[in-house]
N, C-alpha and C positions, 0 to 999 in steps of 0.2 A: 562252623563259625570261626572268624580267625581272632588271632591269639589278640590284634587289635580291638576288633568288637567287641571279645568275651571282655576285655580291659573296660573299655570304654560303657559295655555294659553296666559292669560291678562300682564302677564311680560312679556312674548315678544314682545304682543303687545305694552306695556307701551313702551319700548326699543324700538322698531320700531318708534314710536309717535318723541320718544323726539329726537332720530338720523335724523329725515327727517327734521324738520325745517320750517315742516307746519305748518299753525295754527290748531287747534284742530276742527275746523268747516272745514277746506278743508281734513286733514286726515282723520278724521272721514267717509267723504264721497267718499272718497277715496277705505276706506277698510269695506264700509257696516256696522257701528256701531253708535250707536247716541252717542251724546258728551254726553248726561248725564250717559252712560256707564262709556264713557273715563273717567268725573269728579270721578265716582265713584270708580271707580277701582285705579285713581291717588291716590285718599285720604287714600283708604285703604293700598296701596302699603306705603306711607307716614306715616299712623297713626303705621302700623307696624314695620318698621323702627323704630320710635322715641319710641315704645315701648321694642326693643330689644335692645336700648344703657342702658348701667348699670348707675344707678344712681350715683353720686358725693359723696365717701366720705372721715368722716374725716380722717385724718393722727394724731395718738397723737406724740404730740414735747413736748419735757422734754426741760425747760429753766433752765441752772443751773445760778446763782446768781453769777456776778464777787464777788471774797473774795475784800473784804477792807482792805487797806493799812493802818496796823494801825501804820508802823513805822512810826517814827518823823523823818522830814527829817531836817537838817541845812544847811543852805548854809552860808558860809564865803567869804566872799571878799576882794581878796588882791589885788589893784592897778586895773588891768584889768579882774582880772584871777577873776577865781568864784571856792569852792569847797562845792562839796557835801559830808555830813557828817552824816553818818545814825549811829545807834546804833552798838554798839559793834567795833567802828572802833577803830585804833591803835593809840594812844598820840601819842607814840613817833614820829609815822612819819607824825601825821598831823605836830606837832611842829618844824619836820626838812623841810616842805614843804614848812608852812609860813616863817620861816625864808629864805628860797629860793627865794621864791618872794617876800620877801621885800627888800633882796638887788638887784635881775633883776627891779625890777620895779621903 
């Protein structure tokens, strides 16, 4: 018998094994095989297996770096109101807003 057959034999039998629900000492005796077969043929069917899963790997991740806020922020406070006031913003209308809210408030 070739080393295929004998292969292809023992999976089915393996598959027969673990479908019936036997223990491996009443299977076994069942279909004419010593357990130390079954064990061995179990292991090999197993070691091959975990030999044909691809090993884990890495993935490269580029982290890019949040930028920094290097603008100045201001906050002004009128009465209740709060205003934020970053660079480059407009006098005229911070100074028509606080005037706003200093007479609402």
């Amino acid at each position: 018998m070739k080393q295929t057959d004998l292969r292809e034999q023992w999976e089915a039998r393996i598959n027969d094994y673990r479908a019936s629900g036997l223990t491996a000492e009443k299977w076994c005796a069942e279909n004419e095989v010593t357990t130390r077969q079954l064990w061995y043929w179990l292991r090999k069917f197993r070691d091959s297996k975990e030999s044909s899963v691809r090993p884990p790997q890495w993935v490269p991740v580029n982290v890019h770096q949040p930028q920094e806020n290097t603008e100045s922020l201001l906050l002004v406070k009128v009465g209740a109101a709060v205003i934020e006031i970053r660079p480059r913003y407009n006098p005229v209308l911070l100074s028509d807003v606080v005037r706003t809210l200093q007479a609402l408030c």
